[in-house]
C-alpha positions, 0 to 999 in steps of 0.5 A: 513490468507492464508498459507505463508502469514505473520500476520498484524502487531498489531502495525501499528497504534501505528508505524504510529502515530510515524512517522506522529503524526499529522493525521489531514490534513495528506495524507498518500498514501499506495502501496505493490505489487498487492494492497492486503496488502495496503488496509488493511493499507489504511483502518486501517489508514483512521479509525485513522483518517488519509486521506488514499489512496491505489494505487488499482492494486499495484506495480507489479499488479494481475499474468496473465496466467503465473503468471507473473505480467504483467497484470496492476500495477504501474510498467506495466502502466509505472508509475514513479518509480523514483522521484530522489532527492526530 
């Protein structure tokens, strides 16, 4: 892993099952910030059997020139960010 950055959590599939047991028929959708992390989760799931989507560019999207994300993302394709009571 790079520096700074955090180890996988080992225990993700065992915390998954615990909030939806049922994989079958289950569509998890999964999203971090620039799209990196989630597809590591995507995967992990869809390999427990579970229907796994990953939101590609992430919330905040890659850093420009600057190192401000302003490049693509959920957020700066303006996107729903609020669904309000559901």
């Amino acid at each position: 892993m790079e520096p700074g950055r955090r180890h996988p959590n080992t225990r993700f599939i065992e915390e998954l099952t615990q909030q939806a047991p049922e994989a079958d028929g289950t569509e998890l959708v999964f999203l971090c910030r620039s799209g990196q992390r989630s597809i590591a989760a995507a995967i992990a799931a869809t390999q427990a059997g579970y229907t796994s989507y990953n939101v590609l560019e992430g919330f905040e999207g890659e850093p420009d020139r600057y190192g401000e994300r302003t490049v693509n993302g959920w957020k700066n394709r303006g996107l729903p960010t609020n669904l309000g009571n559901i």
